[in-house]
C-alpha positions as CSV (number, residue, x, y, z in Angstrom):
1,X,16.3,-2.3,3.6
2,X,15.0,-5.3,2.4
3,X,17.9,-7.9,0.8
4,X,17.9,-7.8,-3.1
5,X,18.7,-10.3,-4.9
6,X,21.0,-9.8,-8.5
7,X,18.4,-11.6,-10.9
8,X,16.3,-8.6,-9.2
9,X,18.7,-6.1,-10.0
10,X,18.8,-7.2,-13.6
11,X,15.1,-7.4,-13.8
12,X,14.8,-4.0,-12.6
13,X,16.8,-2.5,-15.7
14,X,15.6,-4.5,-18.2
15,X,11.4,-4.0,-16.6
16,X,12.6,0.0,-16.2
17,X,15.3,1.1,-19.0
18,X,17.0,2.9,-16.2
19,X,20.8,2.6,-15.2
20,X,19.9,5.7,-12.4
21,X,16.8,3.7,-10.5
22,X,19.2,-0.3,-10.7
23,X,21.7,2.3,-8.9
24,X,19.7,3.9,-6.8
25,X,18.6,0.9,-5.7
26,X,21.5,-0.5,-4.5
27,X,22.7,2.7,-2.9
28,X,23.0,2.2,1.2
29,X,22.2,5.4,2.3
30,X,19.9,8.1,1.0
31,X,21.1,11.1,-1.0
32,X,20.3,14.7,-0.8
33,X,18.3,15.1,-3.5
34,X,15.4,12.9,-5.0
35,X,15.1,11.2,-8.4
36,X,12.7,10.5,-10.6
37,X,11.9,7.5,-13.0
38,X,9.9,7.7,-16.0
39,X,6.9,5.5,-16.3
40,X,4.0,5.0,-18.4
41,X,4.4,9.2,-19.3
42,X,5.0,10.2,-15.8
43,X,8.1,11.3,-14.5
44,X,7.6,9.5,-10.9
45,X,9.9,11.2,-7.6
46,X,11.7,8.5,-4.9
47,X,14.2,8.9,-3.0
48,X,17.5,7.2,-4.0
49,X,19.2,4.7,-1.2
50,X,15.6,3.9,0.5
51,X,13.0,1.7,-0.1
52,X,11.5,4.0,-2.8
53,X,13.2,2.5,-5.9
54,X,12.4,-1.3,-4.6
55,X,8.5,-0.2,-4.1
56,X,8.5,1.2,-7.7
57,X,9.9,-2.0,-8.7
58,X,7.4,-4.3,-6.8
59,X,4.2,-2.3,-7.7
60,X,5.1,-0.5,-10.4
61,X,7.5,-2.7,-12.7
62,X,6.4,-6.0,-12.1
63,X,3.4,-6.4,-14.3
64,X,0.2,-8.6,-15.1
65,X,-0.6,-11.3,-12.8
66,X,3.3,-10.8,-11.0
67,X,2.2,-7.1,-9.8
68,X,2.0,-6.6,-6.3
69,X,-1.4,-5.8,-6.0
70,X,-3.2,-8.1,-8.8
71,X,-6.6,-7.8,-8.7
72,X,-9.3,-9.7,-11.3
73,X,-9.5,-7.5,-14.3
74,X,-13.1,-7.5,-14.5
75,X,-13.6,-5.5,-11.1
76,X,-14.9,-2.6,-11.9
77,X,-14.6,-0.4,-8.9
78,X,-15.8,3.0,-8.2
79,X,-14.6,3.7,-5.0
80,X,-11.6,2.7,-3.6
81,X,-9.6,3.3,-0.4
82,X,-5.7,3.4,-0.4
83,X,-4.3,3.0,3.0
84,X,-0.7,3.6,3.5
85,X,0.2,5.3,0.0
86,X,3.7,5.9,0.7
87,X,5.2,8.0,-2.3
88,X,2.2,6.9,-4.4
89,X,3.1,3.8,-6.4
90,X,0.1,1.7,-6.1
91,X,-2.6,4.8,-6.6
92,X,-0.8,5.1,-10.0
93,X,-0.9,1.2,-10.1
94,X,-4.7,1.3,-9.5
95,X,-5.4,4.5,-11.5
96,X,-4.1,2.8,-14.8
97,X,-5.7,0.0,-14.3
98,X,-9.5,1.7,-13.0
99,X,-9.0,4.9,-14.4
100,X,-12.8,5.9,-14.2
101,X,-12.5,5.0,-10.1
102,X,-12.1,7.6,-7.3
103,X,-9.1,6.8,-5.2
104,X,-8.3,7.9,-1.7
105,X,-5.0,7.7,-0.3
106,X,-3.9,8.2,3.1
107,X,0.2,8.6,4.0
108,X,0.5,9.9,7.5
109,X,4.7,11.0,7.1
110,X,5.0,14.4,6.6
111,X,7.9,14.2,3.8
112,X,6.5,11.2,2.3
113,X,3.3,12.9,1.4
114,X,5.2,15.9,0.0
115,X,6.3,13.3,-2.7
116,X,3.2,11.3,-2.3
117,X,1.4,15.1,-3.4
118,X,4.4,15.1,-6.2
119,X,3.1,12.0,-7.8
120,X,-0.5,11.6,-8.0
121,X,-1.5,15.4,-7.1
122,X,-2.6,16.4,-10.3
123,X,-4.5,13.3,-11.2
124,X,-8.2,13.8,-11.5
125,X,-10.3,11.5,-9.2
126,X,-7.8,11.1,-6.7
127,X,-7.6,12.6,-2.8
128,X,-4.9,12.2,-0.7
129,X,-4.9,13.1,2.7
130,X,-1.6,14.3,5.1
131,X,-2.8,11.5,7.6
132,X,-2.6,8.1,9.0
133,X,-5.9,5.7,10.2
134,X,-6.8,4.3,13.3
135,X,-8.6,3.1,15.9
136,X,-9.1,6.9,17.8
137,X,-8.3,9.8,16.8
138,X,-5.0,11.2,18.1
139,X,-1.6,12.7,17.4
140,X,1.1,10.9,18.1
141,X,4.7,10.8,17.9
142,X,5.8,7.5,15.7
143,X,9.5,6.5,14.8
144,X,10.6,6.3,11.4
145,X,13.7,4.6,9.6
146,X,15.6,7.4,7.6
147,X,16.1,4.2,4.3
148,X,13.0,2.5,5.0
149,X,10.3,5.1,4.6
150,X,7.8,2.1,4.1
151,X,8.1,0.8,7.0
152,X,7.1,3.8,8.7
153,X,4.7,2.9,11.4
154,X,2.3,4.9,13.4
155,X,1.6,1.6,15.9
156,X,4.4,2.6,17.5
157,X,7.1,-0.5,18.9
158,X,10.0,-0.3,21.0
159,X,13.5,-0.6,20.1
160,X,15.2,0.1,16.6
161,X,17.5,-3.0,16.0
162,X,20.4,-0.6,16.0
163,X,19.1,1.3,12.5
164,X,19.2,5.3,12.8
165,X,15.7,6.8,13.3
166,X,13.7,10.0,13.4
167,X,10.4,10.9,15.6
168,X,8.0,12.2,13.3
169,X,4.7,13.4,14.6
170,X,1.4,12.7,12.8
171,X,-2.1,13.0,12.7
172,X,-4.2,9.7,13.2
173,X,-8.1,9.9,12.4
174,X,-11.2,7.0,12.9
175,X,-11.8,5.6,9.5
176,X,-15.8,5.9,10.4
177,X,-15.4,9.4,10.7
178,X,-13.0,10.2,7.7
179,X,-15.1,8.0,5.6
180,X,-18.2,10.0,7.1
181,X,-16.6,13.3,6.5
182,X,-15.7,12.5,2.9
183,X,-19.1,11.2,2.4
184,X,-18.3,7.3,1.1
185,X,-21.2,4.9,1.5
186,X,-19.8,2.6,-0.3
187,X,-16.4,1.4,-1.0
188,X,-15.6,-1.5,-3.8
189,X,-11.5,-2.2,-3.7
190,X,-9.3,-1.4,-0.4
191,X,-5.7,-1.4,-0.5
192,X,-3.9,-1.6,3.4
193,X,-0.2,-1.9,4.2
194,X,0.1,0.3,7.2
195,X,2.8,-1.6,9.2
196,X,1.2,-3.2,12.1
197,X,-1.6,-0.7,12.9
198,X,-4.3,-2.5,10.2
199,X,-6.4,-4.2,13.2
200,X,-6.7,-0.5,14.4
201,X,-7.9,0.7,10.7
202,X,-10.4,-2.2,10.3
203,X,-12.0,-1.6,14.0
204,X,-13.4,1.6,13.0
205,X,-14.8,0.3,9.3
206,X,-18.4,-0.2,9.7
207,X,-19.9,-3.4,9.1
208,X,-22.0,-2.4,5.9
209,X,-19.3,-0.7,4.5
210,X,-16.7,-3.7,5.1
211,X,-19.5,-6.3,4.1
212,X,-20.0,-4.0,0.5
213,X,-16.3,-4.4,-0.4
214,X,-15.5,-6.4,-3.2
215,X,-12.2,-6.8,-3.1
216,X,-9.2,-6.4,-0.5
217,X,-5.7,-6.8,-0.2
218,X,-2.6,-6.0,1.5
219,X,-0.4,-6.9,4.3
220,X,-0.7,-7.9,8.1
221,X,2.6,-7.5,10.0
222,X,1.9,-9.2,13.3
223,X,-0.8,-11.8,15.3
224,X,-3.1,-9.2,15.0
225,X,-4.3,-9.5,11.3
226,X,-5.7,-13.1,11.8
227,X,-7.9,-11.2,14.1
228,X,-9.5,-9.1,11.0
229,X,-8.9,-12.0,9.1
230,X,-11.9,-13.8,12.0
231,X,-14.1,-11.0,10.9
232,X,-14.1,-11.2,7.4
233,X,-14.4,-14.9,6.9
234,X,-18.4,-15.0,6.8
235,X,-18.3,-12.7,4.0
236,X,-15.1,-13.1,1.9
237,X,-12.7,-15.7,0.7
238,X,-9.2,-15.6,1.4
239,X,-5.7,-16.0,-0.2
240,X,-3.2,-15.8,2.4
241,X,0.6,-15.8,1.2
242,X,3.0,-16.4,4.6
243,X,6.4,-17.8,5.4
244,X,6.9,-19.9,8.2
245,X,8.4,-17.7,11.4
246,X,7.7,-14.4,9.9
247,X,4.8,-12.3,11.5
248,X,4.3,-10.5,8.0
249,X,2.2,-11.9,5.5
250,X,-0.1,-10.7,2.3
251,X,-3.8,-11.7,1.6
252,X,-6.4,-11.5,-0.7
253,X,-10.3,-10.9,0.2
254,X,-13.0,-11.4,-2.5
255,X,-16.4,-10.8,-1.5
256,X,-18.7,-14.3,-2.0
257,X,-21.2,-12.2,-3.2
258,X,-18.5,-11.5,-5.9
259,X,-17.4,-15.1,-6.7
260,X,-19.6,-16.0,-9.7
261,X,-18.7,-12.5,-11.7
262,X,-14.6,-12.7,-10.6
263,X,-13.8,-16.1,-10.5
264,X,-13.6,-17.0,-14.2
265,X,-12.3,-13.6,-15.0
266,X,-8.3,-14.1,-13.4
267,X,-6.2,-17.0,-12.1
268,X,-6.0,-17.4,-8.7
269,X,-2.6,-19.3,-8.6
270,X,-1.1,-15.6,-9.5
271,X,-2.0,-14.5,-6.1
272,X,0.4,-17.1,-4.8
273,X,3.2,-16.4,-7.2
C-alpha cells in the first residue's frame, strides 16, 4: 500500500463527500465485501483496504490540470487504447472527458475485471477485454498482492518483500494481433501502467500505428522504459516526472506532428505538478 499522507486523507473527503471511501482508505487489510462510491452519477465498486480507494482518489478525485492522467483539452481522440484498467477509474476518467471516443481497456486479473466489467460495462463505446499485453502470446502464472491489486504484474519478479500473495493465471496476447483482430488502424490517445511489462506491450505496436498516436502517457517501473522512451524520441516530445533512486517514473508523449494544435491549448507545467 502506498504511504498516505493526512492532508490526503482530508482531501479525499472533502474532493469525495464520503466518510465510507476516507475509511476505506485507511483500512490495512481488505474486507469481505466491496463498496462503492458515488461519482459524477455512477455508483463506482472498489474494494475497501486496497489500493482501490487511493486509485479513485488519484484519477478520479483529483481534477483539472492535478488529475493523474491530464491530457490537453483540445485532443480530440477517436480511438484510444487503455492498458492496465484495473477496476476502471481512468476509462471513466477518459470517457467524461472524450465521451464521443471508443475506449479499449485491457485488465488481465481475473477478479479485477469482474469489477472492472462492474464499472464501465454498460458504457457505450467501450470494450474491455479479460486479458493482459505483451510481447508473445502466452499464459502465464503471475503473483499478485491481496491489498495492492494495482500492482499486479504479469512480468513476473522474484520475491515478495514479505507481503502475502496469490498466483493468479492469465491470458497475455501480442498487441499487433489484438489490435489486428479488433480491427484498429489507427489509435489517437494510449493510456499504459502495466507494472514493468510496458517494454513488452510497445514491442509488438507497429511503427505506423505508434508514429499516428497523438498522445501517451503512463508509467515505466524499471530501466526498461527509457528503452521505449529511445524509440519514441524522433516522433514525440517528452515530459518525464522521476524521483531520484526510484525505478518508477510517469511521462508524457505528444506527437510533433501535434505540437502547433496542443501546445497553446493546456499548460505544460501541470504535467510536472
Amino acid at each position: 500500500m502506498p504511504p498516505i499522507r493526512s492532508r490526503e486523507i482530508i482531501k479525499t473527503f472533502v474532493r469525495s463527500r464520503s466518510f465510507r471511501l476516507t475509511v476505506d482508505m485507511l483500512r490495512q487489510r481488505p474486507t469481505a465485501s466491496p463498496a462503492r462510491l458515488c461519482w459524477s452519477g455512477r455508483d463506482v465498486l472498489y474494494r475497501p483496504g486496497t489500493t482501490d480507494p487511493f486509485v479513485l482518489y488519484q484519477v478520479l478525485l483529483k481534477t483539472g490540470k492535478k488529475a493523474e492522467y491530464y491530457v490537453p483539452p483540445a485532443l480530440k481522440p477517436k480511438t484510444i487504447l487503455d492498458i492496465g484498467s484495473n477496476i476502471g477509474a481512468s476509462i471513466l476518467y477518459f470517457h467524461r472527458q472524450f465521451p464521443d471516443a471508443s475506449i479499449f481497456g485491457f485488465e488481465p486479473h481475473p477478479e479485477t475485471f469482474r469489477i472492472l466489467e462492474n464499472n464501465v460495462g454498460d458504457i457505450p463505446n467501450v470494450m474491455i477485454f479479460n486479458y493482459g499485453l505483451g510481447a508473445i502470446n502466452q499464459r502465464v502464472a503471475a503473483r499478485a498482492e491481496k491489498a495492492n491489486f494495482g500492482g499486479f504484474s504479469t512480468n513476473v519478479r522474484p520475491g515478495n518483500g514479505g507481503r502475502t500473495v496469490d498466483e493468479v493465471e492469465c491470458d497475455i496476447r501480442r498487441l499487433d494481433d489484438v489490435l489486428r483482430n479488433i480491427g484498429i488502424a489507427e489509435v489517437d490517445l494510449i493510456k499504459i501502467d502495466c507494472e514493468g511489462a510496458e517494454a513488452d506491450v510497445f514491442s509488438a505496436l507497429p511503427n505506423e500505428i505508434l508514429n499516428g498516436c497523438q498522445w501517451i502517457v503512463g508509467e515505466f517501473h524499471n530501466s526498461t522504459g527509457f528503452d521505449v522512451l529511445a524509440r519514441l524520441a524522433p516522433h514525440f516530445h517528452l515530459d518525464l516526472k522521476k524521483k531520484m533512486f526510484s525505478p518508477m517514473f510517469r511521462f508524457h508523449a505528444c506527437n510533433i506532428s501535434k505540437v502547433e494544435e496542443l501546445h497553446s491549448s493546456f499548460d505544460a507545467d501541470a504535467l510536472q505538478r
